[in-house]
C-alpha positions, 0 to 999 in steps of 0.5 A: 958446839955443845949437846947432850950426845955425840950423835948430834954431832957426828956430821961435823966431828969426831972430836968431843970433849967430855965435861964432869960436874961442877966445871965451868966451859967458856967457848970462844971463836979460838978457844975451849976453857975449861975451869973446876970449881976453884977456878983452876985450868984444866987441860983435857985432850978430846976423845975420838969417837969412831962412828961412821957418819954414814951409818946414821943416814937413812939411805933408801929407807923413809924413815930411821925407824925402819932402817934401824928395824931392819938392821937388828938381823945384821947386829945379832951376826955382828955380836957373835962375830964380836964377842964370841971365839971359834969354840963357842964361848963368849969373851969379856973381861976376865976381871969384870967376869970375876967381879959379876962372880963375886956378887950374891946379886945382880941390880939391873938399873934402867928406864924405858926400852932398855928397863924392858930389856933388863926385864928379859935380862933378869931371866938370863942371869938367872937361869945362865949365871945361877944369881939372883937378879933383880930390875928396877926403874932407874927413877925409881931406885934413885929416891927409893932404894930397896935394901940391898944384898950383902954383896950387890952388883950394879949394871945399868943399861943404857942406849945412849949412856946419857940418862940422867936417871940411870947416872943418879943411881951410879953416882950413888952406887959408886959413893956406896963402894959397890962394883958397876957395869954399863951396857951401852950402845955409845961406848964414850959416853958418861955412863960407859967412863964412869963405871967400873966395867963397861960393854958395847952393844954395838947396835950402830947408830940409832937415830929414831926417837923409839928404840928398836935395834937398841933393845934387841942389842941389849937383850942378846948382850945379856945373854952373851954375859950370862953365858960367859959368867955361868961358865966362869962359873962352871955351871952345866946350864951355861956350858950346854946353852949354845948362845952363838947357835941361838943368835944366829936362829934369831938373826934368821927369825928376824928377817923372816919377819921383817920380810913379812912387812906387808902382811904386818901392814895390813894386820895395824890397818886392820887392829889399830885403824881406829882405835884410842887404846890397845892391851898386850898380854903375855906370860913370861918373857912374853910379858915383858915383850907385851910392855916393849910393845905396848911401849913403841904403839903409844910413844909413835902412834899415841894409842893408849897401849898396856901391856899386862900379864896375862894371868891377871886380866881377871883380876881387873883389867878385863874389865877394860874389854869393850867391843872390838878392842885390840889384844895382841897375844904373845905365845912363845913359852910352852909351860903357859901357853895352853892358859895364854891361849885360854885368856885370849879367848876369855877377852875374844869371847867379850867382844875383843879383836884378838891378834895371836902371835905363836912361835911354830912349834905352839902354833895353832890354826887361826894364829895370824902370825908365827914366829920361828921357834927359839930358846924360850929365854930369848924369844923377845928377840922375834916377837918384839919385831912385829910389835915394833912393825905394827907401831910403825905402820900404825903411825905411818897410816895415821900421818904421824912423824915416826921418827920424832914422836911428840914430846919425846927426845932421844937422850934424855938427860933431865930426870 
């Protein structure tokens, strides 16, 4: 058997051969052949990989999706348990710690979900760390590269660490010389082998197209890394972030909201029933969830979803608000929250139907939807679930396969 990720394949092995470029495979009935370019046999041992087959089936639930969806409380316990010690602190290679440290910046590569991901990530290496870092699309950087820093670091994320994209850039990234780390949810996979370092998010098997507990995953590894180089660091804000305390509010934020399903369900009938496009605004982080979000409502319901900036809506796109559009607001970050607020009412007072989503201690009166309060660094780890909820009950009421939207594959390995 041959595919593009091991997950395809889990219910009939856990043995599985990795091929590299330019090799020749001739598959019999008896035998595997493995052949280089100049016609040389090679001999390659299978890996294993240890996935548990069960853990991709969906049990009671109708669909992955919400399965997945209601899992990520559970991978946010599973990561503290995983990577951090009894005092607190998270444990990673001491020598990949050395080399994030010796870099003057840090390249987050990535595409889709996972780009948004890096978007939440640039903040946390940020502030934690105290290294400039920057995000870029994979399929972007790999034909237009920015210059780059005299000592630049690559991390690419990554669900199935198969993209096609994102291996371009590191095959380039490792002819140029220049260190690599891989997050990923498949630790065997080609991304994982061919970087320099590589971290598991340990997310489970994800088997719905949209990525849901692969996000959560990647952000909250982000943060578990910029935690642990700020304090290799020895840097003050990385050593008072109590990111294990952090992770454990999440996983409770989280399921309070995944709990609120019905409420969520009626909120989609009522923003999304039918209407052909949708706009989220956010400032921040907030406004990287606003692109994740508008990202699962178009990929599973196909409503035309945007998400913007908020502070930019008068520069254009307000222009777009007709009667009864649908805005979702994001306001989780209390320097911006007083003007996210003034320009969900610019958009209300223009006709549109306005959906805000407030962390406790911003919320107001007439806020449909309070999330838990957080370290407003990490916030999408809440707001980002009733985003996925309503995409999912948008698609489920309009009839749509929510697992296997149109057009769309889980690996994507063509550019």
């Amino acid at each position: 058997m041959v595919a593009s990720d091991a997950l395809a394949m889990l219910q009939e092995t856990d043995q599985f051969i990795e091929l590299n470029d330019g090799e020749l495979v001739t598959l019999t009935a008896d035998q595997i052949t493995i052949e280089n370019a100049a016609g040389e046999q090679l001999d390659r041992a299978p890996i294993t990989v240890t996935i548990d087959a069960a853990d991709a089936e969906k049990g009671t639930f109708p669909f992955y999706m919400l399965k997945e969806i209601s899992e990520q409380p559970a991978v946010m316990r599973r990561l503290v348990s995983r990577y951090v010690d009894d005092a607190g602190t998270p444990q990673f290679d001491s020598a990949m710690l050395s080399a994030l440290a010796a870099a003057d910046r840090l390249y987050i590569v990535a595409a889709g979900t996972s780009y948004h991901a890096g978007l939440v990530g640039q903040n946390l290496f940020e502030h934690l760390a105290g290294v400039p870092t920057e995000a870029y699309l994979a399929s972007e950087f790999g034909y237009h590269q920015p210059l780059l820093s005299a000592k630049p670091m690559f991390i690419f994320l990554t669900q199935s660490g198969e993209t096609a994209d994102i291996r371009q850039v590191l095959v380039n990234v490792k002819q140029a010389g220049y260190p690599s780390l891989t997050l990923t949810n498949v630790i065997t996979s080609t991304l994982a082998r061919e970087a320099d370092y590589a971290v598991e998010l340990g997310a489970g098997p994800e088997i719905a197209v949209a990525s849901t507990k692969a996000y959560t995953a990647q952000v909250a590894v982000e943060a578990l890394l910029a935690k642990a180089l700020g304090q290799h660091k020895a840097l003050p804000l990385a050593a008072a972030f109590d990111v294990a305390h952090q992770l454990s509010l999440a996983a409770t934020g989280q399921q309070a909201l995944i709990d609120q399903q019905d409420k969520l369900h009626e909120l989609a009938t009522e923003m999304f029933a039918q209407t052909r496009n949708a706009f989220f605004i956010g400032r921040g982080t907030d406004y990287y969830v606003s692109l994740e979000a508008a990202l699962k409502l178009k990929e599973i319901s196909y409503v035309q979803a945007e998400g913007f900036a908020a502070g930019e809506l008068k520069h254009g796109t307000i222009a777009l608000i007709e009667q009864d559009t649908p805005v979702v607001a994001f306001i989780t970050d209390p320097i911006t929250a007083a003007r996210t607020r003034s320009n969900a009412e610019e958009v209300e007072a223009r006709g549109a139907k306005v959906l805000r989503i407030a962390s406790a201690a911003l919320a107001e009166p007439g806020d449909q939807l309070i999330v838990d309060d957080l370290d407003p660094m990490l916030t999408p780890l809440l707001t980002i679930i009733p985003g996925q909820l309503l995409a999912y009950f948008t698609s489920l009421d309009r009839g749509y396969d929510v697992d296997r939207p149109r057009n769309l594959a889980k690996s994507v390995t063509v550019e």
